[in-house]
C-alpha positions in Angstrom: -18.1 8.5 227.8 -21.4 7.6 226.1 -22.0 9.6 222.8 -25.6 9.7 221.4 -27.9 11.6 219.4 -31.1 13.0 220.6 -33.0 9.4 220.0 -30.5 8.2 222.4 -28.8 5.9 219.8 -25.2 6.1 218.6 -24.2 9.6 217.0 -21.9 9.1 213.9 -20.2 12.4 212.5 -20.9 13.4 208.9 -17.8 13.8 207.3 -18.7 15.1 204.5 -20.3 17.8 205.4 -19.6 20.5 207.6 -21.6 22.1 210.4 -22.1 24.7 213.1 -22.1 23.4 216.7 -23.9 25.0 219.2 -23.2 24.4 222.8 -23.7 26.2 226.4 -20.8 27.7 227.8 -20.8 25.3 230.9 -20.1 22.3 228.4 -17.3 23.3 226.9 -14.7 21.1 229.2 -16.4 17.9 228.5 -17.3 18.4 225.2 -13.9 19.7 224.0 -12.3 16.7 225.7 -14.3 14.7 223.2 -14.5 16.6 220.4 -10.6 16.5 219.6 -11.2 12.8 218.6 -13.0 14.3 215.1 -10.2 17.6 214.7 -11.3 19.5 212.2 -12.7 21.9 214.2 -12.7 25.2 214.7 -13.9 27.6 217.7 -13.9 31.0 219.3 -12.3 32.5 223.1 -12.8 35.8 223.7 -9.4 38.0 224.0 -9.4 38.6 227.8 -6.4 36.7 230.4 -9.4 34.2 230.6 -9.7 33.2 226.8 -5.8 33.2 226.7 -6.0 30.0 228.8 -8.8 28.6 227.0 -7.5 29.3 223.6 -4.3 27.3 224.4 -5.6 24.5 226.1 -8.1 24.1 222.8 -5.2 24.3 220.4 -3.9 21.4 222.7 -6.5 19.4 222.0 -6.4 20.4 218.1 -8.9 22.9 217.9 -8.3 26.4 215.4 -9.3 29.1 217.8 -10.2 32.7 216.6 -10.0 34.8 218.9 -12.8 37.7 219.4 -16.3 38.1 222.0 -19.7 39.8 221.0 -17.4 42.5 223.6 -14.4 42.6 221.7 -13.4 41.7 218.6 -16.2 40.0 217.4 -16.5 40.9 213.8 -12.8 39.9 213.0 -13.4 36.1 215.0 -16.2 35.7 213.3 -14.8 36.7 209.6 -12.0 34.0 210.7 -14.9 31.6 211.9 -16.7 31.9 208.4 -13.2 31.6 206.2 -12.3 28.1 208.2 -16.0 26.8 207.5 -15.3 27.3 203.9 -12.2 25.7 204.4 -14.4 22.7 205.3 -13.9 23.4 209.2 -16.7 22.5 211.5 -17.2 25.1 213.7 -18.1 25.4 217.8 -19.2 27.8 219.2 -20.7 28.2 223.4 -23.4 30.6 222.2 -24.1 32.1 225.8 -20.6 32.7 226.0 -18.5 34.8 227.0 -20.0 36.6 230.1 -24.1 35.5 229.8 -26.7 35.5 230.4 -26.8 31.3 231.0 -28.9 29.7 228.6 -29.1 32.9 226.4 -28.6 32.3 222.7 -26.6 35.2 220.8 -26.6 36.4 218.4 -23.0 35.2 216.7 -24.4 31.3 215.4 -27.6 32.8 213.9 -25.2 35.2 211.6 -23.1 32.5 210.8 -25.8 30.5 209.8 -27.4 33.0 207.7 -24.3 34.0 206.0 -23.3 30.4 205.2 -26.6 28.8 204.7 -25.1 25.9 207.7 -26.7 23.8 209.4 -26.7 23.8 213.1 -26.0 20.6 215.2 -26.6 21.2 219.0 -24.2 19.6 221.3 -24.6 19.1 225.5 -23.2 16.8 228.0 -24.1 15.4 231.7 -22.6 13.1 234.0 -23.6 10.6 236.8 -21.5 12.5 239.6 -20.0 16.0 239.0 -18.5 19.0 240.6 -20.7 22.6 239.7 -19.0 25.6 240.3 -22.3 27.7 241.6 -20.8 30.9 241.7 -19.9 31.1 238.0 -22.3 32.8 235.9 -22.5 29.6 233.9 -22.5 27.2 236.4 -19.6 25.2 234.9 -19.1 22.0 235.6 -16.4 19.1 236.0 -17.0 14.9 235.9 -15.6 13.7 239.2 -13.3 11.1 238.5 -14.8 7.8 236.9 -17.7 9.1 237.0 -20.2 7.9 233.9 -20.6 10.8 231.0 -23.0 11.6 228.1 -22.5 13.4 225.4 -25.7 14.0 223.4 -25.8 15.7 220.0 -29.0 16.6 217.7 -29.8 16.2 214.3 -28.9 18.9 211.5 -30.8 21.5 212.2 -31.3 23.4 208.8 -31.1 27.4 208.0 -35.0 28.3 207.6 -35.1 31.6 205.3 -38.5 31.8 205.6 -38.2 32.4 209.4 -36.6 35.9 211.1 -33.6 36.2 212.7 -35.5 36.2 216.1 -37.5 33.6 215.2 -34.6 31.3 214.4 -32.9 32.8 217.6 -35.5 31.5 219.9 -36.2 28.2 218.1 -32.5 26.6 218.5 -32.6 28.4 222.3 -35.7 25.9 222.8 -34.1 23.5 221.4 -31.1 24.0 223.4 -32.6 24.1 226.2 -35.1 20.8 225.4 -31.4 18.5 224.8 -29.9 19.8 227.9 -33.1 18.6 230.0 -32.0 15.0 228.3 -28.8 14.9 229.2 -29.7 16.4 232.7 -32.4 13.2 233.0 -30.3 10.7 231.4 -29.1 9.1 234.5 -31.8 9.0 236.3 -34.2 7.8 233.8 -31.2 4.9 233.2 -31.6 3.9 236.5 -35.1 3.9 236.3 -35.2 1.6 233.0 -32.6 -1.0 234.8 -34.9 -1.1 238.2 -38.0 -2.3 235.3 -35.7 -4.5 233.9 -34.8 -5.9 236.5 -37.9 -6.5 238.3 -39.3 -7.9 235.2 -36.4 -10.7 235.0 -37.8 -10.9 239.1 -41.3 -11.5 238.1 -39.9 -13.7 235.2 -37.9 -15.8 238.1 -40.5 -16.4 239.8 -43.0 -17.3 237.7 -40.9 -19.9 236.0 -40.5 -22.1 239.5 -43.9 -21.7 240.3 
């Protein structure tokens, strides 16, 4: 898997610091496969037979779960959520999760944001050749074997007082929504820079025995 950040160039984790992630709720396979390389994470899965799976295959991979949904349960997940942040947890958290709508910021990131003064760092993923399950609300989605992955991630995005809550709602949902076109174009825009490239070392070719 290729990691980047938004620039396309190599994204290093701040260690020092800890941060909210956002993601949509279709990512979280890929990104949770990669994430267990930094630990020091924690997360939410909501309390249903569903999040029971979820919530063990996470602490698998080293993640602290809390479990609790904007349904049920909420306020005590996130009251877990905002004690392992001051524990110096990072936090994750699929913010159209757990039932939709796809793509629809809630409310649960912006309040942990407030409440902590955080930083948000937006997290997506894509690959080459993949398997979508259409029918799922969220349109999850699995690499087919082998197949190239990227992970993209976006710079700090800091807690603006001077916005609303709405306001700060919509802007990391645009934002969202901007990273996920990346990673959705990645691979087709690759291919589109090594066709250039190489009919420029063509052109190059050929000029030089004439």
């Amino acid at each position: 898997m290729t990691i980047l950040d938004e620039h396309f160039r190599p994204f290093q984790l701040d260690r020092l610091r800890n941060f909210l992630y956002a993601h949509w709720h279709e990512d979280i396979p890929v990104l949770s496969l990669r994430c267990d390389r930094y630990k020091n994470f924690c997360t939410m899965a909501s309390q249903s037979r569903d999040g029971e799976i979820v919530s063990r295959v996470l602490e698998g991979f080293g993640f602290e779960v809390c479990r609790g949904s904007s349904h049920r349960g909420g306020g005590t997940a996130l009251l877990g959520m905002r004690e392992a942040f001051r524990a110096g947890k990072n936090l994750a958290l699929a913010v159209d999760g757990p039932k939709g709508p796809r793509h629809q910021v809630k409310s649960g990131i912006m309040a942990l944001s407030q409440k902590e003064g955080a930083s948000i760092i937006i997290g997506t993923a894509n690959a080459k050749y993949k398997l979508v399950f259409r029918k799922s609300w969220d349109q999850m989605w699995f690499p087919v074997p082998f197949s190239p992955i990227v992970a993209l991630f976006s710079e700090p995005i800091p807690f603006q007082p001077d916005l609303s809550f709405e306001e700060r709602r919509l802007h990391l949902e645009r934002r969202m929504l901007e990273l996920k076109e990346k990673a959705e174009n990645y691979f087709t825009q690759k291919c589109h820079s090594e066709s250039r490239r190489a009919a420029a070392r063509r052109l190059e070719e050929s000029r030089s025995r004439d």
